[in-house]
C-alpha positions as CSV (number, residue, x, y, z in Angstrom):
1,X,0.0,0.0,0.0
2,X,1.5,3.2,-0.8
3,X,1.5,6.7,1.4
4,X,1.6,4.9,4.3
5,X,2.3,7.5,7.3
6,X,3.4,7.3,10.8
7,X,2.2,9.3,13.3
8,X,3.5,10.0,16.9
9,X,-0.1,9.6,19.6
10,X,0.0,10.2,23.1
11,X,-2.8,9.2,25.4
12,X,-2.5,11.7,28.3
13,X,-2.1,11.6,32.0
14,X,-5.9,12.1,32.5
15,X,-6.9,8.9,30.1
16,X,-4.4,6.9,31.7
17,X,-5.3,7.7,34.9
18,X,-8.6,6.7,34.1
19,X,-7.5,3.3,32.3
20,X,-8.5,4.3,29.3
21,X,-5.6,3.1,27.4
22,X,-7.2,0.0,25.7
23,X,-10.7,2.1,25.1
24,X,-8.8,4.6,22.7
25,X,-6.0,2.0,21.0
26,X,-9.3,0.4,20.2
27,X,-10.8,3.1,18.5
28,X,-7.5,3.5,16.6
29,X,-7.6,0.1,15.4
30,X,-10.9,0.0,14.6
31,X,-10.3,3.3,11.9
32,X,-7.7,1.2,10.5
33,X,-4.4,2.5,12.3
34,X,-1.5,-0.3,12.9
35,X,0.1,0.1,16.6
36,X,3.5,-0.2,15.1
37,X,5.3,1.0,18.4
38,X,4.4,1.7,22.0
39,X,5.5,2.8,25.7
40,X,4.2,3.4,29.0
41,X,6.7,6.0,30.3
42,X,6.6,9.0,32.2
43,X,8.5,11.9,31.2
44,X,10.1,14.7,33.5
45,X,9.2,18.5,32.7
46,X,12.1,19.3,31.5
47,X,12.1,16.7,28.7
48,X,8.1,17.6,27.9
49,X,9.3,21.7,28.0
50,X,11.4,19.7,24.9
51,X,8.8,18.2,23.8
52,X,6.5,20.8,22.9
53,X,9.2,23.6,22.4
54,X,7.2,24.8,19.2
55,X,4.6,26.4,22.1
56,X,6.9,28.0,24.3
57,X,6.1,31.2,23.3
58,X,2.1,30.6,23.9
59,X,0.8,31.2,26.8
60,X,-0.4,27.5,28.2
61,X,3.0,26.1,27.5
62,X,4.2,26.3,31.2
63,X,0.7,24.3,32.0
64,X,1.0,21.9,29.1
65,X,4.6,20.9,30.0
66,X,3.6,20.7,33.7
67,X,0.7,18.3,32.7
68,X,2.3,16.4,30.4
69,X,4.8,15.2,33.0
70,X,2.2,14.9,35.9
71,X,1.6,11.3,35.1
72,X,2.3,8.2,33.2
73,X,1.3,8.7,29.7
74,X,1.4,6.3,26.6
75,X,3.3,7.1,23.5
76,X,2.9,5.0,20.3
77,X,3.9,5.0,16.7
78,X,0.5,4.9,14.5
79,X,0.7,4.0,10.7
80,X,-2.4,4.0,7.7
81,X,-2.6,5.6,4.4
82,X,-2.7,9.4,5.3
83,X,-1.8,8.7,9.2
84,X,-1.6,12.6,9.9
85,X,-4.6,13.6,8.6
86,X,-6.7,10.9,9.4
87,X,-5.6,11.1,13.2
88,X,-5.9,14.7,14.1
89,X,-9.5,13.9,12.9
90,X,-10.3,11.1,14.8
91,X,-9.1,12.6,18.1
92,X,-11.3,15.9,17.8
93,X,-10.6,19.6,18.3
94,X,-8.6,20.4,21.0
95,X,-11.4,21.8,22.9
96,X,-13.7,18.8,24.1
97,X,-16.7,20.6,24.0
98,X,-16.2,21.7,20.5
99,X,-15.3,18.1,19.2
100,X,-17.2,16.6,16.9
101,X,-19.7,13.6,18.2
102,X,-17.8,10.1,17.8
103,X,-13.9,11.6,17.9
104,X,-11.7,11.0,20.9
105,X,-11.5,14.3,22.6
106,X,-15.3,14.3,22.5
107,X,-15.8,11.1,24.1
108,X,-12.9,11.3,27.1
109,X,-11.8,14.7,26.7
110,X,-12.3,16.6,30.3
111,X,-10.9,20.0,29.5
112,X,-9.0,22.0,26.7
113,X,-6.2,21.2,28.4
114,X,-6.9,17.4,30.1
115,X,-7.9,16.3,26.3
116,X,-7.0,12.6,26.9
117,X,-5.1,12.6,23.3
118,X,-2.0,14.2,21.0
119,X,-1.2,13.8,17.8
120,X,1.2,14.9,15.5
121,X,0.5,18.1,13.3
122,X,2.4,17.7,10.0
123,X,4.7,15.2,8.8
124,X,7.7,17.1,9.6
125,X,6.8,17.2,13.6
126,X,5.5,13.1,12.9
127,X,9.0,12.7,12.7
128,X,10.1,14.6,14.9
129,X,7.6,13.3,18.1
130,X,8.5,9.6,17.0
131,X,12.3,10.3,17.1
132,X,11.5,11.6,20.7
133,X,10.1,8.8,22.2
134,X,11.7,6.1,20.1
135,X,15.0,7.1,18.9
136,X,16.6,4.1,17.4
C-alpha cells in the first residue's frame, strides 16, 4: 500500500489515569491504524518543556509541560494511508466541548487542556515526536 504515514499519539495523563488506554487503541484500530510502536513512560518536565518547544512562546506552554509530566502517559507509533490527517481527525478539536460527536477528545476529553489525546500536526513534527520517544 503506498502513502503509508506514521504518526506520533499520546494518550494523556488524564486517560491513563482513568484506564483508558485500551478504550482509545481500540478506536484506533478500529479506523484502521497499525500500533506499530508503543511505551508506558513517564516523562520529567524538562524533557516535555522539549517536547512541545514549538509552544513556548504561547501562553499555556508552562501548564501543558507541567501536565504532560504529571503522570504516566502512553506514547505510540501509529501508521495507515494518510496517518496525519486521518488522526488529528479522529481525536477531535482540542477543545472537548467543541469536538465533533464520535472523535476521541469528544468522548474522554475533560478540558481543553486534560484532552486525553496528541497527535502529530504535520509530517515534519511526525517525525520529529516519533524520534523523541523512540529514537533508534
Amino acid at each position: 500500500m503506498s502513502n503509508l504515514e506514521q504518526t506520533l499519539s499520546i494518550i494523556k495523563p488524564d486517560a491513563v489515569e482513568r484506564n483508558l488506554e485500551n478504550d482509545i487503541k481500540a478506536i484506533f484500530k478500529k479506523n484502521g491504524f497499525s500500533i506499530i510502536k508503543e511505551k508506558k513512560i513517564q516523562i520529567e518536565k524538562s524533557e516535555a518543556e522539549k517536547f512541545y518547544k514549538t509552544h513556548e512562546t504561547k501562553p499555556f506552554y508552562d501548564d501543558l509541560c507541567t501536565y504532560l509530566s504529571s503522570g504516566p502517559i502512553l506514547a505510540m507509533v501509529l501508521e495507515k494511508k494518510n496517518a496525519i490527517s486521518a488522526n488529528r481527525e479522529l481525536m477531535g478539536s482540542t477543545n472537548p466541548d467543541d469536538a465533533e460527536e464520535g472523535t476521541i477528545r469528544k468522548k474522554y476529553g475533560i478540558s481543553i487542556d486534560k484532552n486525553s489525546v496528541h497527535g502529530s500536526d504535520s509530517m515534519e513534527n511526525a517525525k520529529i515526536e516519533i524520534n523523541f520517544f523512540f529514537k533508534d
